[in-house]
N, CA, C and O atoms as a DFTB+ gen file, in Angstrom:
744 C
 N C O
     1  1       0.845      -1.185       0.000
     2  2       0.000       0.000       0.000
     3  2       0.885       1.240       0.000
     4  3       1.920       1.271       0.665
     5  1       0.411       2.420      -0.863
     6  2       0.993       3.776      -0.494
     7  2       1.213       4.101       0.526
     8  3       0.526       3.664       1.450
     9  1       2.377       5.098       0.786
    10  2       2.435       5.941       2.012
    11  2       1.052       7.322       1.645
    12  3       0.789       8.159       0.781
    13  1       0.457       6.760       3.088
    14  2      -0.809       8.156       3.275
    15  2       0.169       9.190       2.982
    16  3       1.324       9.197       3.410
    17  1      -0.502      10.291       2.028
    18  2      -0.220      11.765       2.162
    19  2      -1.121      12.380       2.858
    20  3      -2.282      11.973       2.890
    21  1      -0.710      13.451       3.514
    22  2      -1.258      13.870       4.408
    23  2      -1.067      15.756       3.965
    24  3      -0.230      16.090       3.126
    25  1      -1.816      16.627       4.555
    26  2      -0.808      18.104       4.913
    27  2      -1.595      18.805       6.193
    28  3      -2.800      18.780       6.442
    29  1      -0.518      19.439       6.923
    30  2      -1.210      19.907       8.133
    31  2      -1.035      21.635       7.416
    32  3      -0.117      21.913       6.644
    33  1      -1.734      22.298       7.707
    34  2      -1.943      23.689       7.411
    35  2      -2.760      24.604       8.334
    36  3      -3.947      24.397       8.587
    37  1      -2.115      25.530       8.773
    38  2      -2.546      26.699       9.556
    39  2      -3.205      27.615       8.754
    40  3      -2.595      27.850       7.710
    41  1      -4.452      28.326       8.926
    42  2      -5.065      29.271       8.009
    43  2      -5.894      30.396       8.630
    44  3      -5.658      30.507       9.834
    45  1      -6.509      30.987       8.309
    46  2      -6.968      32.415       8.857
    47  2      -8.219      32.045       8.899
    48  3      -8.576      31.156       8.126
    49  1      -8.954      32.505       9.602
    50  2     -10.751      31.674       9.199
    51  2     -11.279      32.472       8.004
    52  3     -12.406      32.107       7.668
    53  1     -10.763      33.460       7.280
    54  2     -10.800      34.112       5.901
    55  2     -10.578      32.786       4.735
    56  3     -10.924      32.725       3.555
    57  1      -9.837      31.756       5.627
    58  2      -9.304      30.996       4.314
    59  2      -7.570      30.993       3.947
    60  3      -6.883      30.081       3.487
    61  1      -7.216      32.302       4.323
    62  2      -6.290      32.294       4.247
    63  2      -4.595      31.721       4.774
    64  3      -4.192      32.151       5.855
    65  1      -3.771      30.856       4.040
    66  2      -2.296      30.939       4.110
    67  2      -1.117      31.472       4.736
    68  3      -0.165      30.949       5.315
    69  1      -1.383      32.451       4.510
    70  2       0.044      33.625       4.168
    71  2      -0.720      34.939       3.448
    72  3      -1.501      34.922       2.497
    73  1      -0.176      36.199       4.306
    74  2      -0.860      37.475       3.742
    75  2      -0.066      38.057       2.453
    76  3       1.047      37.592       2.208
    77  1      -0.585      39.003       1.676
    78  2       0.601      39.586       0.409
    79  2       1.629      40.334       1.485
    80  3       1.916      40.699       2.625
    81  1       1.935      40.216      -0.025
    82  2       3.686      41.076       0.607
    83  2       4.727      40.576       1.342
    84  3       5.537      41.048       2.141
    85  1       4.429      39.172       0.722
    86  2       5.448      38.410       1.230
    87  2       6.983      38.498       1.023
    88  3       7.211      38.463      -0.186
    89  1       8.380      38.624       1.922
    90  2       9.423      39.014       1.519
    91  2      10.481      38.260       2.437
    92  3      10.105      37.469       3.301
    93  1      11.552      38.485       2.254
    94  2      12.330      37.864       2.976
    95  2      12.528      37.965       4.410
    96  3      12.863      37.153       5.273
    97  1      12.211      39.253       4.415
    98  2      11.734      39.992       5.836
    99  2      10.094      39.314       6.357
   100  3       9.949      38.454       7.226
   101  1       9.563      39.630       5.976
   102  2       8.003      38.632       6.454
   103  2       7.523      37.647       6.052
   104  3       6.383      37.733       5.596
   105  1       8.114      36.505       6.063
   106  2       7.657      35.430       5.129
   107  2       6.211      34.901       5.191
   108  3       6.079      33.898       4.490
   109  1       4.910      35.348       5.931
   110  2       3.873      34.974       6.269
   111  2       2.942      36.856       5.407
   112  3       1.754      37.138       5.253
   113  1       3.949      37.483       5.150
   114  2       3.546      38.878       4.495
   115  2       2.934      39.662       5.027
   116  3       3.704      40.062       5.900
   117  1       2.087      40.162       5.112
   118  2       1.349      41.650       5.963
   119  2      -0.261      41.351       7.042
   120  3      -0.838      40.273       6.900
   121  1      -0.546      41.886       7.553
   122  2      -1.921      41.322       8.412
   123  2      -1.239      40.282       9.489
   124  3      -0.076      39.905       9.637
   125  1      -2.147      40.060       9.996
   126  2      -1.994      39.487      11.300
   127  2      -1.773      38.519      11.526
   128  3      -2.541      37.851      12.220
   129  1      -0.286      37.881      10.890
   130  2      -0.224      36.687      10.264
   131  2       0.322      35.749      11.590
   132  3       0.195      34.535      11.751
   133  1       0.928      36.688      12.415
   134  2       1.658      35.737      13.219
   135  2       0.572      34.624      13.877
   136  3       0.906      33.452      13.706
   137  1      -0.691      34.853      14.612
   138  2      -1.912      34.483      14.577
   139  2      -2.200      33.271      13.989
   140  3      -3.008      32.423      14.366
   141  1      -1.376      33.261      12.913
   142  2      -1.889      31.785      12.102
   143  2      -1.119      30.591      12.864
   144  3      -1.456      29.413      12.746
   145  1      -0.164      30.986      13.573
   146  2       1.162      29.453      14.043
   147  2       0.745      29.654      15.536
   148  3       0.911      28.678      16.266
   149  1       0.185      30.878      16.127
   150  2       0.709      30.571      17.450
   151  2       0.109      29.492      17.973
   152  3       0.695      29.123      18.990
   153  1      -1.169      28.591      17.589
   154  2      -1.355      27.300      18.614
   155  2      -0.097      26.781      18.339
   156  3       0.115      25.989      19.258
   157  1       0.478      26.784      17.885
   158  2       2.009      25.411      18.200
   159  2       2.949      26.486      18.606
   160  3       3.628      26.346      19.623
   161  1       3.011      27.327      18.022
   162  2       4.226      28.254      19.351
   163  2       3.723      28.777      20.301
   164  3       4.629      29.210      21.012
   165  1       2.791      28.975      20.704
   166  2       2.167      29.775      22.074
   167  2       1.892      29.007      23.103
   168  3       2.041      29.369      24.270
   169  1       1.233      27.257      22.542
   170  2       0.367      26.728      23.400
   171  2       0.617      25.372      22.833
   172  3      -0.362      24.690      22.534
   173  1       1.894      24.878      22.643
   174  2       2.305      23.611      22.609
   175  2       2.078      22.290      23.138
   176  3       2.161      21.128      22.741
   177  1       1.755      22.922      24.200
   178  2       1.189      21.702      25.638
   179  2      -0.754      21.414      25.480
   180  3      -1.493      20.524      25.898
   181  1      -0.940      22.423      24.830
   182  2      -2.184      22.175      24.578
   183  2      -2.675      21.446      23.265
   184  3      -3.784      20.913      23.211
   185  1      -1.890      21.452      22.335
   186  2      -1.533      21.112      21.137
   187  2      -0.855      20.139      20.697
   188  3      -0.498      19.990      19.528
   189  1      -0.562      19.164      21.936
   190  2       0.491      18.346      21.624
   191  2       0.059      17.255      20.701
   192  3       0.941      16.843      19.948
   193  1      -1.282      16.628      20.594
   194  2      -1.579      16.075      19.820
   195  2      -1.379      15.868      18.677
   196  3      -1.113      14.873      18.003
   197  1      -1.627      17.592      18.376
   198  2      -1.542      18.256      16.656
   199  2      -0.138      18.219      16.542
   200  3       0.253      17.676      15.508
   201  1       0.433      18.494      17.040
   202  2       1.769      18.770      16.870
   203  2       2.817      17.717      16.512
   204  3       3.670      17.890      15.641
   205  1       2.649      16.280      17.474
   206  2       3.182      15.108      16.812
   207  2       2.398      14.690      15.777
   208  3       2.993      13.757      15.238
   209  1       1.402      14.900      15.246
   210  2       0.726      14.442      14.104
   211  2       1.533      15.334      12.988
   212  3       1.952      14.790      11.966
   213  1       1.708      16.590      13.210
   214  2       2.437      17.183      11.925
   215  2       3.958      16.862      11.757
   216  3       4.475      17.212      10.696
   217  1       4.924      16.071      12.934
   218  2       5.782      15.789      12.574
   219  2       5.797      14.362      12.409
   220  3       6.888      13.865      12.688
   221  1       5.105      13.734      12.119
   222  2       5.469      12.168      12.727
   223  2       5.226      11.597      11.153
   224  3       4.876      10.458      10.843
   225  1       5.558      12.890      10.132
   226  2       5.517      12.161       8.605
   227  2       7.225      11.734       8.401
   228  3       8.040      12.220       9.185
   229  1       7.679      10.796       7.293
   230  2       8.464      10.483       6.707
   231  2       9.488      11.401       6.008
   232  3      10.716      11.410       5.923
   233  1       8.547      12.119       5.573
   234  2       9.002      12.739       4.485
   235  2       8.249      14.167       4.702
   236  3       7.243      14.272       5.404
   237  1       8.712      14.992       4.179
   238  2       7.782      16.735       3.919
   239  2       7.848      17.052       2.217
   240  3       8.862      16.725       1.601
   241  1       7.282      17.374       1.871
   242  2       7.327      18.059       0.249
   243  2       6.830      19.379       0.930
   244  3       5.849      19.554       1.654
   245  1       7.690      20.169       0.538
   246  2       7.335      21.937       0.420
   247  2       7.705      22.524      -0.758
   248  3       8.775      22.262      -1.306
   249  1       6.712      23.483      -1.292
   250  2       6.645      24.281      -2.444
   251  2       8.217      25.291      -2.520
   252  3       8.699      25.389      -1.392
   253  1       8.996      25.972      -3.537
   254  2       9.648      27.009      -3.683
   255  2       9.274      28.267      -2.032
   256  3       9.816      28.588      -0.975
   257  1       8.044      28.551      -2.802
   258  2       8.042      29.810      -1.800
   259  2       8.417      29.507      -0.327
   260  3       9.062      30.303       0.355
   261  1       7.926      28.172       0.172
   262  2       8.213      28.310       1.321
   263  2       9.532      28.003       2.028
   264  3       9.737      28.011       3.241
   265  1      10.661      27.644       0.721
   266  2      11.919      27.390       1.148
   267  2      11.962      29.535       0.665
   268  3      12.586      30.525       1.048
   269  1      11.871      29.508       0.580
   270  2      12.137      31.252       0.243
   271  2      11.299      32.045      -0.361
   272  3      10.367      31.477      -0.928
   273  1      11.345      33.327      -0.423
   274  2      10.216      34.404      -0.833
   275  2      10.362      34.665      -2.477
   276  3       9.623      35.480      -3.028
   277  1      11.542      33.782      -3.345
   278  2      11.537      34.417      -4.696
   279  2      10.763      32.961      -5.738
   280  3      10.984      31.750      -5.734
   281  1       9.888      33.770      -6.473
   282  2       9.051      33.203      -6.980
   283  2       9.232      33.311      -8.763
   284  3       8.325      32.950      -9.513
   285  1      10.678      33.920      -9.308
   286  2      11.072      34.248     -10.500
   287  2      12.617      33.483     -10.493
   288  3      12.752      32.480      -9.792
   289  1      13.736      33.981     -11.273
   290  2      15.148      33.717     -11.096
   291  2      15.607      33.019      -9.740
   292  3      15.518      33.533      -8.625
   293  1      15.947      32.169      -9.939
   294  2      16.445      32.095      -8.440
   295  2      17.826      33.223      -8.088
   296  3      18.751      33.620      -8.796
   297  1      17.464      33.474      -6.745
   298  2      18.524      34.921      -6.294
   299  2      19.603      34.190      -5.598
   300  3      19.435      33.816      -4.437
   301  1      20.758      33.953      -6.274
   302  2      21.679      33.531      -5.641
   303  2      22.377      33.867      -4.896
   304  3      23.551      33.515      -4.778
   305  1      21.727      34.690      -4.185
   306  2      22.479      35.331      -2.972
   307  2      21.736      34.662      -1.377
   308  3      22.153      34.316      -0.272
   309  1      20.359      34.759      -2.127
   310  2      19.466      34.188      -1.081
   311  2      19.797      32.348      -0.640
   312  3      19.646      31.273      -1.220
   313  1      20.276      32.767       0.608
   314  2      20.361      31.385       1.046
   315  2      19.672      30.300       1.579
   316  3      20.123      29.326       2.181
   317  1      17.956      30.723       1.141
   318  2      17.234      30.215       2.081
   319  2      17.387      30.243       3.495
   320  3      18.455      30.314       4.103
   321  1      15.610      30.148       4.235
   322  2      15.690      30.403       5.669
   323  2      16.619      28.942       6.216
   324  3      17.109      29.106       7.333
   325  1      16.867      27.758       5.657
   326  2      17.370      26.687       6.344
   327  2      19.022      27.135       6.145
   328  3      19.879      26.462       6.718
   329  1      19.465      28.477       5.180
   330  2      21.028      28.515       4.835
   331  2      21.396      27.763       3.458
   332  3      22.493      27.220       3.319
   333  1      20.396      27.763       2.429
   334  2      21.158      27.334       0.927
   335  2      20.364      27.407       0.174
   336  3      19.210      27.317       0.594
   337  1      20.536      27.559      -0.959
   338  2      19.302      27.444      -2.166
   339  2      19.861      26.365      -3.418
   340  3      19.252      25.976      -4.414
   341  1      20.820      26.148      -3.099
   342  2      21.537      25.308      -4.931
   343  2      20.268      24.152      -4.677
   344  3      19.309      23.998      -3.920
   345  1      20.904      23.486      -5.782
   346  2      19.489      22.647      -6.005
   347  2      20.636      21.280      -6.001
   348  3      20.517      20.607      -7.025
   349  1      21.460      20.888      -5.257
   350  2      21.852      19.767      -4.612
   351  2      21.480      19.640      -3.653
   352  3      21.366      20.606      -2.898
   353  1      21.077      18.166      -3.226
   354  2      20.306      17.603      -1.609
   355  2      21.176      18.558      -0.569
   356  3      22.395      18.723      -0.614
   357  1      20.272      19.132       0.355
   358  2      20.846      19.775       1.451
   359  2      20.848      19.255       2.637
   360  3      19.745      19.229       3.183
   361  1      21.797      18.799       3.263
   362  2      22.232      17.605       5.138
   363  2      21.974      19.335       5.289
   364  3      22.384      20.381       4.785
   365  1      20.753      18.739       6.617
   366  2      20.700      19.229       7.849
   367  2      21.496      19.168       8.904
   368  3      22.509      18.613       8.478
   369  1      21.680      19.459      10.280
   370  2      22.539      18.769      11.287
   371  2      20.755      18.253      12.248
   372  3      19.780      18.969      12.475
   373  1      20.999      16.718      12.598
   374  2      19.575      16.125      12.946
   375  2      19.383      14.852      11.743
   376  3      18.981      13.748      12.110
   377  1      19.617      15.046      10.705
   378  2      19.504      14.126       9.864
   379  2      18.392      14.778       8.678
   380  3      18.226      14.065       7.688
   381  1      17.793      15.808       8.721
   382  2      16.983      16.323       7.786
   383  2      17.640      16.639       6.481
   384  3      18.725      17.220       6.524
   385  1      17.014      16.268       5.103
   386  2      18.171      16.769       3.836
   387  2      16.946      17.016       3.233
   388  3      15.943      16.310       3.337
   389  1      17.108      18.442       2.353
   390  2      16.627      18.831       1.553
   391  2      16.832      18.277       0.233
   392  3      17.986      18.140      -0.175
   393  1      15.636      17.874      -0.629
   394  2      16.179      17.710      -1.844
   395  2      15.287      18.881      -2.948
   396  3      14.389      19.544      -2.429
   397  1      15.484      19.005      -3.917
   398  2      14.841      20.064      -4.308
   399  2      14.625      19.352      -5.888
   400  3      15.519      18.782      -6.514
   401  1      13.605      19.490      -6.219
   402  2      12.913      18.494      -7.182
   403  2      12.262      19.561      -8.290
   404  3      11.518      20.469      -7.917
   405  1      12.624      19.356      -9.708
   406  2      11.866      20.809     -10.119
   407  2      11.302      20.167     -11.523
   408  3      11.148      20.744     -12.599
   409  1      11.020      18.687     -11.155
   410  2      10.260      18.027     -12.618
   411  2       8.900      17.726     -11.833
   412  3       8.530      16.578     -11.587
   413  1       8.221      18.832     -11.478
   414  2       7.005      18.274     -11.168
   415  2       6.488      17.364      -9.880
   416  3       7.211      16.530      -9.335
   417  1       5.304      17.615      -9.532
   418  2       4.676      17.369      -8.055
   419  2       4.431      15.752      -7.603
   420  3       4.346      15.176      -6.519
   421  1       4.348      15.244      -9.324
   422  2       4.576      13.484      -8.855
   423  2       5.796      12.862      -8.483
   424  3       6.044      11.840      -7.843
   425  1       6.720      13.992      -9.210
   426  2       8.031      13.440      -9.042
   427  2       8.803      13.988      -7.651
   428  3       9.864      13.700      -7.098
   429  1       7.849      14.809      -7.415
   430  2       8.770      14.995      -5.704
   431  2       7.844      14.408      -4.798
   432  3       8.270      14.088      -3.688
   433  1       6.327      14.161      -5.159
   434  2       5.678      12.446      -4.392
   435  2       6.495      11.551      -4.118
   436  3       7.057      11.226      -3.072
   437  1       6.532      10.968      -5.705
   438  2       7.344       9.551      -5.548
   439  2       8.649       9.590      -4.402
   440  3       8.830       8.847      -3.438
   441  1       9.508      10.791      -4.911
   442  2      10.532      10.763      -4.027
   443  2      10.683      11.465      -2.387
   444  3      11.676      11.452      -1.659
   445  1       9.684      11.902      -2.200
   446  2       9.085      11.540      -0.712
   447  2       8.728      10.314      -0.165
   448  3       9.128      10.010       0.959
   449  1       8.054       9.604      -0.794
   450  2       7.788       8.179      -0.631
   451  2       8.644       7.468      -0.102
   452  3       8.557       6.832       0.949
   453  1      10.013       7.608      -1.247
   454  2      10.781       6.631      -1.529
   455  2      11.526       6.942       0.292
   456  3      11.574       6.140       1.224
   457  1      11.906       8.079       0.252
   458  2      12.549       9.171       1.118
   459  2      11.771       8.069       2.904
   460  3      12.252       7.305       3.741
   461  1      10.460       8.662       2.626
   462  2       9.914       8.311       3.910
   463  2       9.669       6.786       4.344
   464  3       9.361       6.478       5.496
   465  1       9.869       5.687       3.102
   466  2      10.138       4.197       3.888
   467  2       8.774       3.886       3.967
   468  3       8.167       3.810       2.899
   469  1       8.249       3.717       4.873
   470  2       6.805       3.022       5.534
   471  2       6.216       4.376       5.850
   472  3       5.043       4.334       5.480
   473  1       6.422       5.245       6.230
   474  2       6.094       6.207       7.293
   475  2       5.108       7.219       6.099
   476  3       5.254       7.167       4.878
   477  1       4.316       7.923       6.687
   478  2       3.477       8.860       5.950
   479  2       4.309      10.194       5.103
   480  3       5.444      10.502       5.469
   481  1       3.564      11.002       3.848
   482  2       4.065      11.772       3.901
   483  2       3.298      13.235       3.905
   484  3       2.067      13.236       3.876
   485  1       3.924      14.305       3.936
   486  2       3.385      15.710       4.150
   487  2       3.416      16.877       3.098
   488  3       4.418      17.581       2.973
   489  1       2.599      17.005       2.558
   490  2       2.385      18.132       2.189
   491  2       2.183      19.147       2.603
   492  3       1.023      19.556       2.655
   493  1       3.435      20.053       3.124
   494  2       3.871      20.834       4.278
   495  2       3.111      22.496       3.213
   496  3       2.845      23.567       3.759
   497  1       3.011      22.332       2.352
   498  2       2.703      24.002       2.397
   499  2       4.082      24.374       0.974
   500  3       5.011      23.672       0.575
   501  1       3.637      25.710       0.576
   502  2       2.325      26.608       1.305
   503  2       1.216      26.389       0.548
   504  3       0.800      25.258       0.297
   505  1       0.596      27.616       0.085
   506  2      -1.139      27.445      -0.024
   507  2      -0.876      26.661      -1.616
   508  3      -1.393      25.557      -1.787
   509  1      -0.124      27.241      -2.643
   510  2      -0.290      27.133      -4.196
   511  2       0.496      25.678      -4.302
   512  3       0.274      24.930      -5.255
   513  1       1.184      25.424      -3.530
   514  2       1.875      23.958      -3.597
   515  2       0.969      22.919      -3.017
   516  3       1.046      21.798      -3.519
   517  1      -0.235      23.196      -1.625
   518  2      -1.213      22.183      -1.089
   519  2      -2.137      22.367      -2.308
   520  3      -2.647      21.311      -2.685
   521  1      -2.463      23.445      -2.996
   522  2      -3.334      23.523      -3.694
   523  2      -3.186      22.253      -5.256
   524  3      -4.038      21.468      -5.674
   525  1      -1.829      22.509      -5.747
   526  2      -1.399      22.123      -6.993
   527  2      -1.558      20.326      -6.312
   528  3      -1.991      19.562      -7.175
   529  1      -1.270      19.664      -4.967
   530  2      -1.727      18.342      -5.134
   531  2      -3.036      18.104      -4.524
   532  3      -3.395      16.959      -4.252
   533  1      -3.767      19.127      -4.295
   534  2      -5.686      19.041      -3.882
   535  2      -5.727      18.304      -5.242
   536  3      -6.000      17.131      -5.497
   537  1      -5.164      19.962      -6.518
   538  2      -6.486      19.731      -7.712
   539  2      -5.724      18.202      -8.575
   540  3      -6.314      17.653      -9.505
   541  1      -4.419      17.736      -8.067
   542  2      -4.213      16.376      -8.714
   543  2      -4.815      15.148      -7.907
   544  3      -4.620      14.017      -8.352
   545  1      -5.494      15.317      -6.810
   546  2      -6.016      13.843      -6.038
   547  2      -5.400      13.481      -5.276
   548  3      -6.062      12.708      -4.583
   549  1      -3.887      13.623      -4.745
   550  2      -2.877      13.246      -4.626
   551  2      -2.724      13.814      -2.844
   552  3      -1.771      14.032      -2.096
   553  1      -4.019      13.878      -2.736
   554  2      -3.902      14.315      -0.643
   555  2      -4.957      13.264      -0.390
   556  3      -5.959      13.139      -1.095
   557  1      -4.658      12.486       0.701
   558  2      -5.808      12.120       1.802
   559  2      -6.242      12.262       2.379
   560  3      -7.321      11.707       2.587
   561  1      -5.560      13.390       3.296
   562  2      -6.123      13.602       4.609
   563  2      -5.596      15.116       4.367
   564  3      -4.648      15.476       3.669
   565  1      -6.442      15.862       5.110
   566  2      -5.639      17.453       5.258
   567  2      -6.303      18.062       6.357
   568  3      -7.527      18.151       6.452
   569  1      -5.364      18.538       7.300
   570  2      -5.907      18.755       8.885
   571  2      -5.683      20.261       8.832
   572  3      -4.568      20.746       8.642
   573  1      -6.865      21.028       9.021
   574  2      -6.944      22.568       8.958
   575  2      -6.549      22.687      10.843
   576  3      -6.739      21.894      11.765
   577  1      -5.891      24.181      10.779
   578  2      -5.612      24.354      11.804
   579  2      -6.007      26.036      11.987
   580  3      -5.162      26.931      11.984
   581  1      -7.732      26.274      12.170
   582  2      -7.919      27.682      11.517
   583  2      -7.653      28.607      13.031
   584  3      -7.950      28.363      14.201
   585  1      -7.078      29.557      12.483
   586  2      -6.837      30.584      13.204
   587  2      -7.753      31.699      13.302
   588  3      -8.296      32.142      12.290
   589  1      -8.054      32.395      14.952
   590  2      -8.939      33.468      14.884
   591  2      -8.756      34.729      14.599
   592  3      -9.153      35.664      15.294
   593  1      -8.006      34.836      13.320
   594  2      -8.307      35.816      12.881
   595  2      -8.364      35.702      10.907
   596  3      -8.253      34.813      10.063
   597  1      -8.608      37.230      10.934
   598  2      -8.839      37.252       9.684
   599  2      -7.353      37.877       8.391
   600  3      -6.322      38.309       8.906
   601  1      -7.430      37.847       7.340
   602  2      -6.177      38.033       7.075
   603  2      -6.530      39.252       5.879
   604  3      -6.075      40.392       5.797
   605  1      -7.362      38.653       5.138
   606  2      -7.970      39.705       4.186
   607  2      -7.718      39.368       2.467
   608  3      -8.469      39.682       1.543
   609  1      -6.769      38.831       2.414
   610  2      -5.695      38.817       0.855
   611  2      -4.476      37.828       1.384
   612  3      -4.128      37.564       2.535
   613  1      -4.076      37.482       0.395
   614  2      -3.166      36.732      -0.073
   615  2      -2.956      35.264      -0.649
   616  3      -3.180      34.920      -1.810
   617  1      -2.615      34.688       0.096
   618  2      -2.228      32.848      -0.283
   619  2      -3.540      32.091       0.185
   620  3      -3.587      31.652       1.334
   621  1      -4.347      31.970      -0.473
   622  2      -5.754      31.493       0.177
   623  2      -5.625      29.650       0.055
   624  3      -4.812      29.339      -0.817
   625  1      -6.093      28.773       0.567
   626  2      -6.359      27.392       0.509
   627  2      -7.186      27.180      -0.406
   628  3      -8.166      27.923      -0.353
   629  1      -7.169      26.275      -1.431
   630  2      -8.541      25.960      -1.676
   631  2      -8.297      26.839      -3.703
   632  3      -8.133      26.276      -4.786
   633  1      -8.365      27.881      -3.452
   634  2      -7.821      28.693      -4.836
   635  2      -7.119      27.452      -5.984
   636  3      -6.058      26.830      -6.045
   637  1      -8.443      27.529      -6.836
   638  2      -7.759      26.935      -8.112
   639  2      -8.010      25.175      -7.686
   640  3      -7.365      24.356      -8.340
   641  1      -8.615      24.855      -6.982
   642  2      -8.763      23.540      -6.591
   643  2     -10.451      23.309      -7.200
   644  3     -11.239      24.253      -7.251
   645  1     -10.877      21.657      -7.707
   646  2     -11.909      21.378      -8.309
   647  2     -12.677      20.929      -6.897
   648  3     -12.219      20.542      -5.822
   649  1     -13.985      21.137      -7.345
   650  2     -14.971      21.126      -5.699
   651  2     -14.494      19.365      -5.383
   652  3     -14.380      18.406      -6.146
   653  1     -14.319      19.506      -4.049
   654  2     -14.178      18.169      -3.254
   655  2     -15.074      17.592      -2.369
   656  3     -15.781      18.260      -1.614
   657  1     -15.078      16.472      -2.422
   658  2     -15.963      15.390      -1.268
   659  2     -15.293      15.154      -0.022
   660  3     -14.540      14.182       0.040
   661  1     -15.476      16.025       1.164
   662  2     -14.069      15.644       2.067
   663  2     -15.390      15.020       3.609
   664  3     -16.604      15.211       3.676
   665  1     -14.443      14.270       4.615
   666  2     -15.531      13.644       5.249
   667  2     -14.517      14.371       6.446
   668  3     -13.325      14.673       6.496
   669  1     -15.726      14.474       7.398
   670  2     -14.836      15.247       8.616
   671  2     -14.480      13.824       9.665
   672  3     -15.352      13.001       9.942
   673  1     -12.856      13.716      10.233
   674  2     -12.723      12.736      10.856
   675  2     -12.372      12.926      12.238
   676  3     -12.528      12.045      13.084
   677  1     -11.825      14.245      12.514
   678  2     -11.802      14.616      13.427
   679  2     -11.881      16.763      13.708
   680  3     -11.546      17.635      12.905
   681  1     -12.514      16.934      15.295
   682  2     -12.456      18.139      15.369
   683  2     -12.042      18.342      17.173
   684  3     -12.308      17.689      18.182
   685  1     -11.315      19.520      16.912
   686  2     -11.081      19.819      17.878
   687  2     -10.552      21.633      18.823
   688  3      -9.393      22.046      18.784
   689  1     -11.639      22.352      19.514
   690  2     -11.034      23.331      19.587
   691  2     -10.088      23.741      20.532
   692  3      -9.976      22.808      21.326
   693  1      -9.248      24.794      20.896
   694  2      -8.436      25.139      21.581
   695  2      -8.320      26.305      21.933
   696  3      -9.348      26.959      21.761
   697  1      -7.347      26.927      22.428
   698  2      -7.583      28.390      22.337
   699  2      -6.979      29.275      21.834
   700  3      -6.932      30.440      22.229
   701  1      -6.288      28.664      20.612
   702  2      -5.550      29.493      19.640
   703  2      -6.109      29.129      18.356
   704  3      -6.131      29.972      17.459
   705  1      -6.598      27.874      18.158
   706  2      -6.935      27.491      16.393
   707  2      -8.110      26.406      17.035
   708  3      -8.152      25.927      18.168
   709  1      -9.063      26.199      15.856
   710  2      -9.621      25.206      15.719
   711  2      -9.213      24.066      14.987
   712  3      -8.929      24.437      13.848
   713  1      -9.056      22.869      15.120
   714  2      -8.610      21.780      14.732
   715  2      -9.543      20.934      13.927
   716  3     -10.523      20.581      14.582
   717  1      -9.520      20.562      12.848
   718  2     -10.298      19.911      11.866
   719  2      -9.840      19.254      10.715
   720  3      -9.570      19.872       9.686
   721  1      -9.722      17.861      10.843
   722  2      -9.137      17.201       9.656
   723  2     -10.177      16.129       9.078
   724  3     -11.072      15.542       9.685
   725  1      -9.783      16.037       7.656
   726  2     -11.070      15.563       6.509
   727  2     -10.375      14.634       6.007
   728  3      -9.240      14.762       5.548
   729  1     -10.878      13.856       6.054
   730  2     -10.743      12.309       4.652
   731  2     -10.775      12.588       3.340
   732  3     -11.774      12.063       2.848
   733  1      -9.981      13.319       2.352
   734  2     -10.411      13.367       1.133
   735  2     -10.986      12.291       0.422
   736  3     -10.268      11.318       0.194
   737  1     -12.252      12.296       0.000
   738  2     -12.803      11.130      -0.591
   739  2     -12.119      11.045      -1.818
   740  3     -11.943      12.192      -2.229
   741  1     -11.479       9.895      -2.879
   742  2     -11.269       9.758      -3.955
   743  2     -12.050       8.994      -4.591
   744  3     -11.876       8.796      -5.794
């Protein structure tokens, strides 16, 4: 059997991602973004549930933007927030390695897969990268983590995705986000 894909995502109860004006300096962009993470940085102990559920994948697939804010040329100056941008596998210290995959969203699947062994994998974000494997089928599960506030504009969830059949499997509130994850029906 496949490794479950999964993605955990923090969002604004607007819907929203990540605000515009995203830069190297604000990588979450303008509005009240911080709001969107603090159940896992504010209130960890309350969250602990959610919290080993978002790490306890194999593997992570993350989009460009969220290894960095440039969305044209790559800026070779910019070293990414982890410290590199070349597009050779990047060793972490911990055992984490970046690989950076630029033939397409099956092909950095597969090699998450391969990457994660038995273990699940994640579709870590951000909004246009969860979005690009919504509208291919290619999520099972996706656990919203909505935040109380609003954002207004920017990186919305859902944008550019074909209407879905999702089954609610679990909910849960707190006092930073509401917790809600769906079964994507296929």
């Amino acid at each position: 059997m496949a490794n479950q894909v999964f993605c955990d995502i923090s969002i604004s109860t607007d819907g929203y991602v990540a605000g515009p004006g995203q830069t190297a300096e604000k990588p979450f962009g303008d509005g009240p973004v911080d709001g969107l993470h603090a159940w896992m940085f504010d209130t960890p102990d309350e969250n602990k549930a959610e919290i080993d559920q978002v790490v306890a994948a194999g593997a992570f697939v993350m989009g460009r933007n969220m290894f960095g804010p440039g969305r044209s040329e790559w800026d070779l100056s910019w070293k990414g927030w982890w410290g590199d941008n070349s597009r050779k596998p990047l060793a972490m210290e911990g055992g984490t390695t970046f690989t950076f995959v630029t033939d397409g969203i099956k092909s950095a699947l597969d090699q998450a897969r391969e990457a994660a062994g038995d273990r699940a994998v994640a579709i870590a974000g951000g909004a246009a990268t969860v979005n690009q494997y919504l509208a291919a089928g290619l999520i099972d599960e996706i656990r919203t983590h909505i935040a109380p506030v609003t954002v207004g504009a920017g990186e919305r969830l859902f944008d550019g995705v074909p209407p879905l059949s999702l089954e609610i499997i679990a909910v849960r509130g707190a006092s930073l986000a509401t917790h809600i994850s769906y079964h994507v029906l296929h």
